[in-house]
PyMOL Python script that loads the backbone (N, CA, C, O; Angstrom):
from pymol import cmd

cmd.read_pdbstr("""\
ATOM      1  N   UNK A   1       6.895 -30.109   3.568  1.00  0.00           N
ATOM      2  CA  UNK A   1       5.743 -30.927   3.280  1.00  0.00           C
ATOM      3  C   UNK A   1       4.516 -30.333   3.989  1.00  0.00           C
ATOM      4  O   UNK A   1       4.740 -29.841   5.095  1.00  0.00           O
ATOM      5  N   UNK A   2       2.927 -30.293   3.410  1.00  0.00           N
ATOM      6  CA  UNK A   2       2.263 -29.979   3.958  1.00  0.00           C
ATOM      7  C   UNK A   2       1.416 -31.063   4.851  1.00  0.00           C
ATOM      8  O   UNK A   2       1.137 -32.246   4.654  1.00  0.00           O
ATOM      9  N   UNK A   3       1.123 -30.134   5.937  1.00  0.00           N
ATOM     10  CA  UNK A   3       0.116 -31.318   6.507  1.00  0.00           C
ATOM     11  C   UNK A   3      -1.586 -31.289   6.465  1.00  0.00           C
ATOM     12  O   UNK A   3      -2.211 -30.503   5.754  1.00  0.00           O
ATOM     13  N   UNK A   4      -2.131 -32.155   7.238  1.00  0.00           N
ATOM     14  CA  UNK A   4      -3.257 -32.316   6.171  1.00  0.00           C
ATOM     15  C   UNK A   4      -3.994 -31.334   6.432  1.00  0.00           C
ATOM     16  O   UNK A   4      -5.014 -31.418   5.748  1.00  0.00           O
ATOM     17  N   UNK A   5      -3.994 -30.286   7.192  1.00  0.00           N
ATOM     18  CA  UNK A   5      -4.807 -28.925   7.595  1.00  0.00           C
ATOM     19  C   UNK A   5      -4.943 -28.278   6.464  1.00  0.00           C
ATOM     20  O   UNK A   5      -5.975 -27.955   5.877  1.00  0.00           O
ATOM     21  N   UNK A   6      -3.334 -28.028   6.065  1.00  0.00           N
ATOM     22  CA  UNK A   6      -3.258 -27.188   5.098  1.00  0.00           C
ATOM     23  C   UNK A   6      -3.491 -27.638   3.487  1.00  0.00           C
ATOM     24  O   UNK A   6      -3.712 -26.925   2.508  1.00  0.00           O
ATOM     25  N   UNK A   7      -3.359 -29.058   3.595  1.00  0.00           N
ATOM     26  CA  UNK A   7      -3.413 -29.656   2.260  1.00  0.00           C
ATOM     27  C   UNK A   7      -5.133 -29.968   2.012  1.00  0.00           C
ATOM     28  O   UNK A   7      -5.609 -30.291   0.923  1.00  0.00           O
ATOM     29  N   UNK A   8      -6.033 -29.763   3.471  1.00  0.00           N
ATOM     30  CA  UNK A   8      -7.560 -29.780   2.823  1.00  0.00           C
ATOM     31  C   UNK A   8      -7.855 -27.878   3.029  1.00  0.00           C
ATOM     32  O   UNK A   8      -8.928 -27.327   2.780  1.00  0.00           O
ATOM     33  N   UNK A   9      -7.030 -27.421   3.359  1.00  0.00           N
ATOM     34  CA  UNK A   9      -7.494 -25.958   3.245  1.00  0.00           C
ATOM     35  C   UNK A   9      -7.292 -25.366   1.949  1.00  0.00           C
ATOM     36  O   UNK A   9      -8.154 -24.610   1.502  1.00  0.00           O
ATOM     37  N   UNK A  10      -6.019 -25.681   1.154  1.00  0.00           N
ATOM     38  CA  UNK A  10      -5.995 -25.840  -0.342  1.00  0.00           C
ATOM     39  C   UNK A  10      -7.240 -26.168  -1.197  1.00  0.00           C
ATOM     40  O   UNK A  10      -7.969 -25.389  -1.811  1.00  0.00           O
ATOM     41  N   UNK A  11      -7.323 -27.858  -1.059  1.00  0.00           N
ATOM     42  CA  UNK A  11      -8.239 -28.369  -1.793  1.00  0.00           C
ATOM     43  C   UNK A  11      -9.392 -27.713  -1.506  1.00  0.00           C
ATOM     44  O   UNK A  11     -10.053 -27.757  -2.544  1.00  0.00           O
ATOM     45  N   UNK A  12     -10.033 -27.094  -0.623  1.00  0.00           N
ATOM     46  CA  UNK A  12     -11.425 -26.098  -0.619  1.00  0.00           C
ATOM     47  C   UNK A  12     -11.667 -25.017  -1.427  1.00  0.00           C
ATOM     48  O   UNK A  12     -12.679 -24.694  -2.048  1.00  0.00           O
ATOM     49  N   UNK A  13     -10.066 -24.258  -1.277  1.00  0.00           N
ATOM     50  CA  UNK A  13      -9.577 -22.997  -1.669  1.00  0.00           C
ATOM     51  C   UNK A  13      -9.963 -23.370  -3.299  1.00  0.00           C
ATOM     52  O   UNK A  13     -10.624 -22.691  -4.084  1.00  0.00           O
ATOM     53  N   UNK A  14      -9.423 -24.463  -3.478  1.00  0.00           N
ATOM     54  CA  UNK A  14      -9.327 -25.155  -5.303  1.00  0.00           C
ATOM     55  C   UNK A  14     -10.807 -25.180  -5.983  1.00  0.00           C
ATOM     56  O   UNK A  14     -11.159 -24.906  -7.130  1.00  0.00           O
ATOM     57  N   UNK A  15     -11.765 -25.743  -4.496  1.00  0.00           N
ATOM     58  CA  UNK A  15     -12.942 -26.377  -4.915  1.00  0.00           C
ATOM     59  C   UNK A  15     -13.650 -24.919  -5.112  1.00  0.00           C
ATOM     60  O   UNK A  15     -14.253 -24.663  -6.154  1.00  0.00           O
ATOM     61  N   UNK A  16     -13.552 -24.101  -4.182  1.00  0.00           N
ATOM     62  CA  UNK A  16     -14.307 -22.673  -4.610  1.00  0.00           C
ATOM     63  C   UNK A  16     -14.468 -21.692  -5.661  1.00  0.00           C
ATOM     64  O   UNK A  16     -15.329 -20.966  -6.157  1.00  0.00           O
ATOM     65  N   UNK A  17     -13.167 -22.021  -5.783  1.00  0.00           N
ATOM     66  CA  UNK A  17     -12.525 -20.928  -7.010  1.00  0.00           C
ATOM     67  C   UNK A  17     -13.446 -21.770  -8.141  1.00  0.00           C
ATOM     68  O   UNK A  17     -14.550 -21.360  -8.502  1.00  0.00           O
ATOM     69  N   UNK A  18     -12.816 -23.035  -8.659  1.00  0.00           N
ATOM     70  CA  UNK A  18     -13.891 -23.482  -9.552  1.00  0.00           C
ATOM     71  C   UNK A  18     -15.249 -23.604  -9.606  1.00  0.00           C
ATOM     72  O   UNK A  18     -15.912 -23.687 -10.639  1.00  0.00           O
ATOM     73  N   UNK A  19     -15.783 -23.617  -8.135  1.00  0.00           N
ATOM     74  CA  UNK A  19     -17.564 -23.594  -8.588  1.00  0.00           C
ATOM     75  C   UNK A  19     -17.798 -22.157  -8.203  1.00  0.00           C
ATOM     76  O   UNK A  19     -18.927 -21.679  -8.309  1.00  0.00           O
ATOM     77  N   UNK A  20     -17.311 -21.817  -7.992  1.00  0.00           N
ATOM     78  CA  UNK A  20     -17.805 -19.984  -7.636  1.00  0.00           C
ATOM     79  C   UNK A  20     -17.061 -18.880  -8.304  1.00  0.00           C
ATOM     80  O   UNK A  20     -17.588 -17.791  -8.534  1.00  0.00           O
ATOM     81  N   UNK A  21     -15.579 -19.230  -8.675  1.00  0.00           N
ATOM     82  CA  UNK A  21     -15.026 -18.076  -9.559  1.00  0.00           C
ATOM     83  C   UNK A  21     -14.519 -17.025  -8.407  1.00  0.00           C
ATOM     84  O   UNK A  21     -14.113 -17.284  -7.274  1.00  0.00           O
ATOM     85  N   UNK A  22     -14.684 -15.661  -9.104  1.00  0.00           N
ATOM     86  CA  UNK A  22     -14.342 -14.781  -8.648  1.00  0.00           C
ATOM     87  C   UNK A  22     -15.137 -14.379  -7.137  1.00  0.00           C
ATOM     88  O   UNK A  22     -14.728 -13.511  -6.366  1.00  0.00           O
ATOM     89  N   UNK A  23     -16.195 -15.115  -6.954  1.00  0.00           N
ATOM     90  CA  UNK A  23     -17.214 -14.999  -5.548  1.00  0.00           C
ATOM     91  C   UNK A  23     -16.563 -15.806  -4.546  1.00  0.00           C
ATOM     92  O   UNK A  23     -16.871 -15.506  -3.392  1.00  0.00           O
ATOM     93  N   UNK A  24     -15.624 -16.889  -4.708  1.00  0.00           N
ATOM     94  CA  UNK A  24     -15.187 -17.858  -3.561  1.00  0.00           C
ATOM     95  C   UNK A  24     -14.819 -17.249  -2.563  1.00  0.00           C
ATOM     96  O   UNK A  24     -15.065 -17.787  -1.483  1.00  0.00           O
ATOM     97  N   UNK A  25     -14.369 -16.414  -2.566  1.00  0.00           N
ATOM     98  CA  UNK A  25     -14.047 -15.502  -1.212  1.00  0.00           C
ATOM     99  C   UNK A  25     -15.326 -15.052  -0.361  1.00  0.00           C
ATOM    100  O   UNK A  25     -14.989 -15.532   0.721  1.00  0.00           O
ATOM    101  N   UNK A  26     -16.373 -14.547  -0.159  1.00  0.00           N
ATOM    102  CA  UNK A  26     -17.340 -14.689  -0.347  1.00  0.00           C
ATOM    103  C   UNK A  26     -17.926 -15.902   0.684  1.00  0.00           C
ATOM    104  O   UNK A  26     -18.363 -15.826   1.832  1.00  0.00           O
ATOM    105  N   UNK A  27     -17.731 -17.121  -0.283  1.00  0.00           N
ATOM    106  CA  UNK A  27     -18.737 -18.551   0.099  1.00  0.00           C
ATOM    107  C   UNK A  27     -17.860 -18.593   1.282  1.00  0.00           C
ATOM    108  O   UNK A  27     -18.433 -18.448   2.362  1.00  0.00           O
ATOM    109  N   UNK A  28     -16.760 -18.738   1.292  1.00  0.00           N
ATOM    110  CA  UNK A  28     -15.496 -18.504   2.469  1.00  0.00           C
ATOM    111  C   UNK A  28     -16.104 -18.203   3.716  1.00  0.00           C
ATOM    112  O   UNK A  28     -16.494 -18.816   4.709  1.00  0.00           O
ATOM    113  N   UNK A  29     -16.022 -16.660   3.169  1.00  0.00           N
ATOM    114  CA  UNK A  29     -16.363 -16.446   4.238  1.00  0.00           C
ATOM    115  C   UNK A  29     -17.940 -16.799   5.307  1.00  0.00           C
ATOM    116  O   UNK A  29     -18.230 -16.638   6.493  1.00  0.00           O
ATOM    117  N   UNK A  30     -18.345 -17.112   4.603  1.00  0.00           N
ATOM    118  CA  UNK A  30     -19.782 -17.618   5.102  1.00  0.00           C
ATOM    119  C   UNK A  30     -19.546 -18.828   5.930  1.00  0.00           C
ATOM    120  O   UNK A  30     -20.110 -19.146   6.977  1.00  0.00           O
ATOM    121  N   UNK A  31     -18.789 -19.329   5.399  1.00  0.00           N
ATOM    122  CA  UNK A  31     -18.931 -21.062   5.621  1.00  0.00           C
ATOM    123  C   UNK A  31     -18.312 -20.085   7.616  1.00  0.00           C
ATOM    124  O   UNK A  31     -18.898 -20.106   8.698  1.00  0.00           O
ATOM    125  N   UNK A  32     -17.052 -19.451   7.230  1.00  0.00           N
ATOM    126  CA  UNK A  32     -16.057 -19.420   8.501  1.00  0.00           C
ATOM    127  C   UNK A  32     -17.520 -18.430   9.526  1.00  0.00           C
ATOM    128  O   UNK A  32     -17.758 -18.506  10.731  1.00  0.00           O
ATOM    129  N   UNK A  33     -18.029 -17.828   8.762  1.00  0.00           N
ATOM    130  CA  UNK A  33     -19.394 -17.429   9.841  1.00  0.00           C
ATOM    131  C   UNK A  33     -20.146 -18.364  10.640  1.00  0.00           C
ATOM    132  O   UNK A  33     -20.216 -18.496  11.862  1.00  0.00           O
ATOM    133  N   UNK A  34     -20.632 -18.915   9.798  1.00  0.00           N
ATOM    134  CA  UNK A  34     -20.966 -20.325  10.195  1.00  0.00           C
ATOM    135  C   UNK A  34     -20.459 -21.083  11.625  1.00  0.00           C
ATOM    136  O   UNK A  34     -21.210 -21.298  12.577  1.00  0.00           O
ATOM    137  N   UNK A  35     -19.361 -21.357  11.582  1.00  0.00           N
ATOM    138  CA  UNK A  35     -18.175 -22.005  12.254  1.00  0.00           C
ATOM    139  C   UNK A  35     -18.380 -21.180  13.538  1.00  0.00           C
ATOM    140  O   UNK A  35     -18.620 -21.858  14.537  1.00  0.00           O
ATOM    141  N   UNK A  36     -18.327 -19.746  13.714  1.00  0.00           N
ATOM    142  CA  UNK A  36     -18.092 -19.374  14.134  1.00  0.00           C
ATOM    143  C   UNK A  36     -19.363 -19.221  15.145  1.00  0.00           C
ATOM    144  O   UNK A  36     -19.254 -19.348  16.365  1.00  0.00           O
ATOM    145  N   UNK A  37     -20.671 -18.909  14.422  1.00  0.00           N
ATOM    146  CA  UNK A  37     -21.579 -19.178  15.143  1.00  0.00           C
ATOM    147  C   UNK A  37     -21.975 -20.127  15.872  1.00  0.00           C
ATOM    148  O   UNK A  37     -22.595 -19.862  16.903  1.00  0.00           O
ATOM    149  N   UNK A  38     -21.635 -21.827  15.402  1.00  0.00           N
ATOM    150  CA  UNK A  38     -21.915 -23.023  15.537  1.00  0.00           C
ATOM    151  C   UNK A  38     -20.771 -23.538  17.201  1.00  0.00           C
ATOM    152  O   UNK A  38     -21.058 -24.429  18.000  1.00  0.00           O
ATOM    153  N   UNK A  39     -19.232 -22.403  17.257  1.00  0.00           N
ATOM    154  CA  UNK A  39     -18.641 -22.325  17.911  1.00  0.00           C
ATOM    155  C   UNK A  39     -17.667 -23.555  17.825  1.00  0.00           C
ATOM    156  O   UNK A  39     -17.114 -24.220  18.701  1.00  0.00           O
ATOM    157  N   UNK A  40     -17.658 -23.616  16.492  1.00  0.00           N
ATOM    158  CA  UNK A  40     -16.762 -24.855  15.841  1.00  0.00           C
ATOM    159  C   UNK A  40     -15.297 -23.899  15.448  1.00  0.00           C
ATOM    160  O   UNK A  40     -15.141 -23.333  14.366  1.00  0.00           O
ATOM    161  N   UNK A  41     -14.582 -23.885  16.268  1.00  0.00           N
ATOM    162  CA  UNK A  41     -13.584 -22.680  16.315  1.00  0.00           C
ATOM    163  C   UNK A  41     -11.831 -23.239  15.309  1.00  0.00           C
ATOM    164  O   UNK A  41     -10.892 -22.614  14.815  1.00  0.00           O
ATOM    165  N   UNK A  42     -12.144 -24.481  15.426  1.00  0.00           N
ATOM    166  CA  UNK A  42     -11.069 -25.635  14.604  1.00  0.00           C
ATOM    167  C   UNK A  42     -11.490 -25.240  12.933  1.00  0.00           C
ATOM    168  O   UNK A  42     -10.803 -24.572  12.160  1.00  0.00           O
ATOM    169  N   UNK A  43     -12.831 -25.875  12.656  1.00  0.00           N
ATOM    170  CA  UNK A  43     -13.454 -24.921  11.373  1.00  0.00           C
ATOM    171  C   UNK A  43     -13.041 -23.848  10.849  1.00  0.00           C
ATOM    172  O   UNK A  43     -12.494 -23.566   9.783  1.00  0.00           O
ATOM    173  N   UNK A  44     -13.382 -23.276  11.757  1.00  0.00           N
ATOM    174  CA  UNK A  44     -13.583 -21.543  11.514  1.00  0.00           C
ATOM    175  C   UNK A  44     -11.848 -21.447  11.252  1.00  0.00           C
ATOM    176  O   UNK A  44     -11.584 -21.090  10.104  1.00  0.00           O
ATOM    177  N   UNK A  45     -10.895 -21.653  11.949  1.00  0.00           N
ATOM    178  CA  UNK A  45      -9.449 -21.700  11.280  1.00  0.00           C
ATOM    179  C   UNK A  45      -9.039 -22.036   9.869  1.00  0.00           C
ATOM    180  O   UNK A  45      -8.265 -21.455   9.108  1.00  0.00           O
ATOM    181  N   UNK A  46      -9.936 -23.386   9.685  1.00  0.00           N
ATOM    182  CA  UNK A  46      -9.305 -23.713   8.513  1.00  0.00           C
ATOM    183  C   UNK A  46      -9.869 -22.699   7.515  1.00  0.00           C
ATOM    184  O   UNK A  46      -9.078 -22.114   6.775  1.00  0.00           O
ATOM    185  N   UNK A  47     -11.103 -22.464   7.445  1.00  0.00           N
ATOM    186  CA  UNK A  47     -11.877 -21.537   6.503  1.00  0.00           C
ATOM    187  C   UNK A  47     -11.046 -20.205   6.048  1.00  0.00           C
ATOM    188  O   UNK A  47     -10.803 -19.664   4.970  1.00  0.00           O
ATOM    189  N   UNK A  48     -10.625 -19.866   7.896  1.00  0.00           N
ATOM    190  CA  UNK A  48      -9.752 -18.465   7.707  1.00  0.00           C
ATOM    191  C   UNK A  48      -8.140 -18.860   6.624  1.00  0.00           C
ATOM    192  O   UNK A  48      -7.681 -18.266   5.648  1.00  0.00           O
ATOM    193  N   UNK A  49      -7.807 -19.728   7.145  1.00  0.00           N
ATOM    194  CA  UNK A  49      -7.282 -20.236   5.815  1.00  0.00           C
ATOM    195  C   UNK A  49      -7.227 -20.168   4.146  1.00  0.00           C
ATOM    196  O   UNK A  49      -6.608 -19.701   3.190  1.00  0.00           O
ATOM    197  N   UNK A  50      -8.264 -20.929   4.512  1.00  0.00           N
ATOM    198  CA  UNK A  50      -9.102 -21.137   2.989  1.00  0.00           C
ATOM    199  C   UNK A  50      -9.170 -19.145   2.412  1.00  0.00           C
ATOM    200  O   UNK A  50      -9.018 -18.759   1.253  1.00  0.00           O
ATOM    201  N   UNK A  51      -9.417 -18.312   3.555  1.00  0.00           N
ATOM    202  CA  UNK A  51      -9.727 -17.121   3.232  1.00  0.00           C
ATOM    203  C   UNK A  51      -7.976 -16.353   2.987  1.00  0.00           C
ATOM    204  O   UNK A  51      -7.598 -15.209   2.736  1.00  0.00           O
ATOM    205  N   UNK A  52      -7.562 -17.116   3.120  1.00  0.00           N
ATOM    206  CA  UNK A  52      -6.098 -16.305   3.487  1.00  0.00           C
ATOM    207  C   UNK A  52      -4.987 -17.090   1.715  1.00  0.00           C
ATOM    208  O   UNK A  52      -4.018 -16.760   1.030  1.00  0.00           O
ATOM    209  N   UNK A  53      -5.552 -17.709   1.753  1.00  0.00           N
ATOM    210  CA  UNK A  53      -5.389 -18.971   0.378  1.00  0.00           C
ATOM    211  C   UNK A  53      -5.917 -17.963  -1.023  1.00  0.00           C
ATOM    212  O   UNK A  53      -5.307 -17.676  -2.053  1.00  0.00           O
ATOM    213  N   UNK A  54      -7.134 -17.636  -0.611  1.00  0.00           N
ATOM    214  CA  UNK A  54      -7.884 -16.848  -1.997  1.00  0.00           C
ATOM    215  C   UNK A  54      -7.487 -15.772  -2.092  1.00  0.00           C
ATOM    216  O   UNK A  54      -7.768 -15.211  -3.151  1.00  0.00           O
ATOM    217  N   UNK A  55      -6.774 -15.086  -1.201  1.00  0.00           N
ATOM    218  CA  UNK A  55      -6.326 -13.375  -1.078  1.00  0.00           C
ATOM    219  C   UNK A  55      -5.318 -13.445  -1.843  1.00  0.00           C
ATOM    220  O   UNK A  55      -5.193 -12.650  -2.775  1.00  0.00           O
ATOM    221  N   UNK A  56      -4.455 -14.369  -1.601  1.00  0.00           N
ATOM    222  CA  UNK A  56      -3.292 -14.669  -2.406  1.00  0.00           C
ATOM    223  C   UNK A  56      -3.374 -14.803  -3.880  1.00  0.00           C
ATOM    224  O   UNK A  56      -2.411 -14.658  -4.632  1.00  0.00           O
ATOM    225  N   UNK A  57      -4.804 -15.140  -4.314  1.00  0.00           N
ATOM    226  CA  UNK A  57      -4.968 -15.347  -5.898  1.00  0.00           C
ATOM    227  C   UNK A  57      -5.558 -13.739  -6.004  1.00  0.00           C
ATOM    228  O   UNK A  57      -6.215 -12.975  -5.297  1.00  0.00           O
ATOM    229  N   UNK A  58      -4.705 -13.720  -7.731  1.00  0.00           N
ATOM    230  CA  UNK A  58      -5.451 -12.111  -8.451  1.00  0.00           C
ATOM    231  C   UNK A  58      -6.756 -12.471  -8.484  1.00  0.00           C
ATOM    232  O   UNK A  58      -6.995 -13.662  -8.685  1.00  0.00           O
ATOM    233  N   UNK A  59      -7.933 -11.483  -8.284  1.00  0.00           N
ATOM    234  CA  UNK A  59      -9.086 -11.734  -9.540  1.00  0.00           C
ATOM    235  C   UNK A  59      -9.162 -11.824 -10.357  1.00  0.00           C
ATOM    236  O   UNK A  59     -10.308 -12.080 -10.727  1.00  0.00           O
ATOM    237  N   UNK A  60      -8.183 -11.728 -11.347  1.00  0.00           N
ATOM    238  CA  UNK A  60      -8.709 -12.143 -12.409  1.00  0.00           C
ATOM    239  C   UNK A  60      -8.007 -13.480 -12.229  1.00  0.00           C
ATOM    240  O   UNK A  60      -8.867 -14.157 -12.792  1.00  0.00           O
ATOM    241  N   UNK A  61      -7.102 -14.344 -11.870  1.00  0.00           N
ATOM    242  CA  UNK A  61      -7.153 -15.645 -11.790  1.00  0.00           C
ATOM    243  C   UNK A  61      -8.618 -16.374 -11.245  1.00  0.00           C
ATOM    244  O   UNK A  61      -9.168 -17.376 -11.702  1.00  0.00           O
ATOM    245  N   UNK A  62      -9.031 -15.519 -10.127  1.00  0.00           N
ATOM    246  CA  UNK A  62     -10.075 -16.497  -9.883  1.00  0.00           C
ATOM    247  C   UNK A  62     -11.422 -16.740 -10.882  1.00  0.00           C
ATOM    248  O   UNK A  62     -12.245 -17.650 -10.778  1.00  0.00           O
ATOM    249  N   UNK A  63     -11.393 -15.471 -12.045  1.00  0.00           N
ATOM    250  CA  UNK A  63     -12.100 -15.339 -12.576  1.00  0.00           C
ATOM    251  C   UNK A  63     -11.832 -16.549 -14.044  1.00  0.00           C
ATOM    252  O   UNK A  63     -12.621 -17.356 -14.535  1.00  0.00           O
ATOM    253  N   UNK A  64     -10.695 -16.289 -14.332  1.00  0.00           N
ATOM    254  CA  UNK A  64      -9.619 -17.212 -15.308  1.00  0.00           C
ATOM    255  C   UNK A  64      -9.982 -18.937 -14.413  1.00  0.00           C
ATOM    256  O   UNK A  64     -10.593 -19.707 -15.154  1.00  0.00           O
ATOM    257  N   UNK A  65      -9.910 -19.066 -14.094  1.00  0.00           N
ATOM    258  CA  UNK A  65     -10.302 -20.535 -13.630  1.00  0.00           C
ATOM    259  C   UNK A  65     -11.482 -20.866 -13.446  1.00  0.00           C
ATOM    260  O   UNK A  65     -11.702 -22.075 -13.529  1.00  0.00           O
ATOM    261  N   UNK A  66     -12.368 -20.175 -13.213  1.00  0.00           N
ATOM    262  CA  UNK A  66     -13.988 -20.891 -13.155  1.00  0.00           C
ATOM    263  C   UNK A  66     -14.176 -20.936 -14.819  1.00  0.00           C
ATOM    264  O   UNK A  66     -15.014 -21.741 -15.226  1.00  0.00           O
ATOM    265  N   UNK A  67     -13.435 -20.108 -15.846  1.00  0.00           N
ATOM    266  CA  UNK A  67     -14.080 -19.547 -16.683  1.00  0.00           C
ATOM    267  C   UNK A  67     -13.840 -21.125 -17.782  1.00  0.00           C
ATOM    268  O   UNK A  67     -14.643 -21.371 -18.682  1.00  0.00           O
ATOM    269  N   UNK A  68     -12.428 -22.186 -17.440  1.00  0.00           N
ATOM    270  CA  UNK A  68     -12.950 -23.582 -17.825  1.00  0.00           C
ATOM    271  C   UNK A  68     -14.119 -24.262 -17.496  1.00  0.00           C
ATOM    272  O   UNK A  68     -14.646 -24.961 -18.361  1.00  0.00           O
ATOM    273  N   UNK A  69     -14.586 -24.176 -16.446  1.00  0.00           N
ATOM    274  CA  UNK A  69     -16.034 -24.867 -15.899  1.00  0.00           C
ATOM    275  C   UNK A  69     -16.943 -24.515 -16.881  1.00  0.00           C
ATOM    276  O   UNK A  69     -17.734 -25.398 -17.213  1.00  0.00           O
ATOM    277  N   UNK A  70     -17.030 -23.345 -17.474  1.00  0.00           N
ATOM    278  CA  UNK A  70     -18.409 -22.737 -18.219  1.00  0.00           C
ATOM    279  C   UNK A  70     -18.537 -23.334 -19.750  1.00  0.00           C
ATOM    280  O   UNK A  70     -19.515 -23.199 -20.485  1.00  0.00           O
ATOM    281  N   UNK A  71     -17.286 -24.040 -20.058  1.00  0.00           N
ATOM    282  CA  UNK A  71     -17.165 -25.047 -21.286  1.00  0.00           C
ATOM    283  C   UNK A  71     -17.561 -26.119 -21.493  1.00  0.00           C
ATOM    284  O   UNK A  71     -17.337 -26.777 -22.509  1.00  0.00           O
ATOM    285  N   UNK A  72     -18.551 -26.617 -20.057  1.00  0.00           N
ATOM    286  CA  UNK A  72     -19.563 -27.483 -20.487  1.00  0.00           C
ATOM    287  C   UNK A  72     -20.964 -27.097 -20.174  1.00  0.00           C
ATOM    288  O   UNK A  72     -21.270 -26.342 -19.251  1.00  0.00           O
ATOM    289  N   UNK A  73     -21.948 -27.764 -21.149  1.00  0.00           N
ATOM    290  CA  UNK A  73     -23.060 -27.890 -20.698  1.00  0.00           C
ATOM    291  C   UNK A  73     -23.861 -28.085 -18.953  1.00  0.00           C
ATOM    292  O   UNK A  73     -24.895 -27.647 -18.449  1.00  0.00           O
ATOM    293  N   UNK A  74     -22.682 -29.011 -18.443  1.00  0.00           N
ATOM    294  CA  UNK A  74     -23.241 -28.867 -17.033  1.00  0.00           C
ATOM    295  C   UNK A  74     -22.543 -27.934 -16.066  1.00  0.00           C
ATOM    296  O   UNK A  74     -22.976 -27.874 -14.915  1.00  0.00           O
ATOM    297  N   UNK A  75     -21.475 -27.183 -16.437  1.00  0.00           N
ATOM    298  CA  UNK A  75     -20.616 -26.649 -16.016  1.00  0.00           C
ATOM    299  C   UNK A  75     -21.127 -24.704 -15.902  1.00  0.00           C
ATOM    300  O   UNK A  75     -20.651 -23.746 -15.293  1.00  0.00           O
ATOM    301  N   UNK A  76     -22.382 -24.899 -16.905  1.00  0.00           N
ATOM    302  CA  UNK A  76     -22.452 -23.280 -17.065  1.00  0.00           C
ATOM    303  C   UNK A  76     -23.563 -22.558 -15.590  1.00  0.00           C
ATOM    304  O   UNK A  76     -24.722 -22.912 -15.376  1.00  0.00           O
ATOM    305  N   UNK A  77     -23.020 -21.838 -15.026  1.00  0.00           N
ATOM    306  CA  UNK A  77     -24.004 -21.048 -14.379  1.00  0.00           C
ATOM    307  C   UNK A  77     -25.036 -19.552 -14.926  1.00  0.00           C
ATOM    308  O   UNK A  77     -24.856 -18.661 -15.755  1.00  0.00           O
ATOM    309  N   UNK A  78     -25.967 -19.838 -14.107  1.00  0.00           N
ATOM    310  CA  UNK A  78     -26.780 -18.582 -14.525  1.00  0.00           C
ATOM    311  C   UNK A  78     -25.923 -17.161 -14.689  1.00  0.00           C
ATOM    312  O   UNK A  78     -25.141 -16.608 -13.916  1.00  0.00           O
ATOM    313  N   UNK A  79     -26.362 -16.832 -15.912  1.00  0.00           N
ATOM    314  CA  UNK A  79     -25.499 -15.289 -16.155  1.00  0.00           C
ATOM    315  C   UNK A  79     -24.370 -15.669 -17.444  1.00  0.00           C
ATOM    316  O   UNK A  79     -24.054 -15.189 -18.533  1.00  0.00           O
ATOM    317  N   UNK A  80     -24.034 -16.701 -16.687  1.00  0.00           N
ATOM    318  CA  UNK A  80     -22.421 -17.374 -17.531  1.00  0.00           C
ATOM    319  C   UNK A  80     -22.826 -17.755 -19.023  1.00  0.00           C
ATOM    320  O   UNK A  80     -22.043 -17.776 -19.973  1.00  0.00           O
ATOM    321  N   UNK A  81     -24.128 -18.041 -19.063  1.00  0.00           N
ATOM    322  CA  UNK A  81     -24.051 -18.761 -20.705  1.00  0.00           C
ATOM    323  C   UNK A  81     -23.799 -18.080 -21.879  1.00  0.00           C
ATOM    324  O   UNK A  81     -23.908 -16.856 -21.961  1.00  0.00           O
ATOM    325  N   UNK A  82     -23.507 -18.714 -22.690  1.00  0.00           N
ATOM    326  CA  UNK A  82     -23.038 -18.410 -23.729  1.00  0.00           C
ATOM    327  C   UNK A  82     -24.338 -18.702 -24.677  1.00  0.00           C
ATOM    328  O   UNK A  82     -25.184 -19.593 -24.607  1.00  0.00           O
ATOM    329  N   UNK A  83     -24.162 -17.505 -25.681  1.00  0.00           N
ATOM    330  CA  UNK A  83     -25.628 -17.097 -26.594  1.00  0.00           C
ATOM    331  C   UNK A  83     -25.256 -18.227 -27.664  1.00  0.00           C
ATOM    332  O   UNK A  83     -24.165 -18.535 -28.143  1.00  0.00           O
ATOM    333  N   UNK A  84     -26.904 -18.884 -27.932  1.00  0.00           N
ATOM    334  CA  UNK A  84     -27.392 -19.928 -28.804  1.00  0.00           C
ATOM    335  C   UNK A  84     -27.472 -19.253 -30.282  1.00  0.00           C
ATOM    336  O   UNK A  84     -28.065 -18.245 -30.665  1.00  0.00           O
ATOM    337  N   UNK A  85     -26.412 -20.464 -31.169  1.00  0.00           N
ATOM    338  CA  UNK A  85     -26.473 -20.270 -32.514  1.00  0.00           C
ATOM    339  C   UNK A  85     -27.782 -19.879 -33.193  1.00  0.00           C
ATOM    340  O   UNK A  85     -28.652 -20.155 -32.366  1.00  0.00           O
ATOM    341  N   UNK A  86     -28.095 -19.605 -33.788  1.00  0.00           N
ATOM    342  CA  UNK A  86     -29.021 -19.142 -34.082  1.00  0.00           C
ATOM    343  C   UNK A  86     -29.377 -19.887 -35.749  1.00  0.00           C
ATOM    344  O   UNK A  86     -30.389 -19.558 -36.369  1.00  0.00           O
TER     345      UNK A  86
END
""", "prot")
cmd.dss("prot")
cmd.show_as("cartoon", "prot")
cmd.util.cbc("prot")
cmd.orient("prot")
């Protein structure tokens, strides 16, 4: 069973991949910079986590999972859209 360290280091890992895609690794690591600067050293673990969570996914999964988000209207990011019927 997981405990809740690891079960909100997941759910971040989850939350990144979908709003960032193939970059979540990346936001990751920022956030654990952060932490690290702030000297929030409990943080900065879970993040490394969170960073150790995304290594484990291919790129192209991470890329394959944001790429549902871009199927809505509020879901699309800059770059991501898809060309208007014409």
């Amino acid at each position: 069973m997981l405990d809740e360290d690891e079960r909100r280091a997941r759910q971040e890992a989850h939350w990144l991949v979908k709003e960032f895609g193939a970059e979540a690794p990346l936001y990751a690591a920022m956030k654990a910079e952060k932490a690290i600067e702030q000297r929030d050293f409990g943080r900065c673990a879970r993040w490394k986590r969170v960073l150790d969570i995304l290594a484990d996914k291919r790129p192209a999964d991470l890329q394959q999972d944001s790429a549902a988000k871009d199927d809505s209207p509020w879901g699309r990011r800059i770059g991501h859209d898809q060309p208007s019927e014409r």
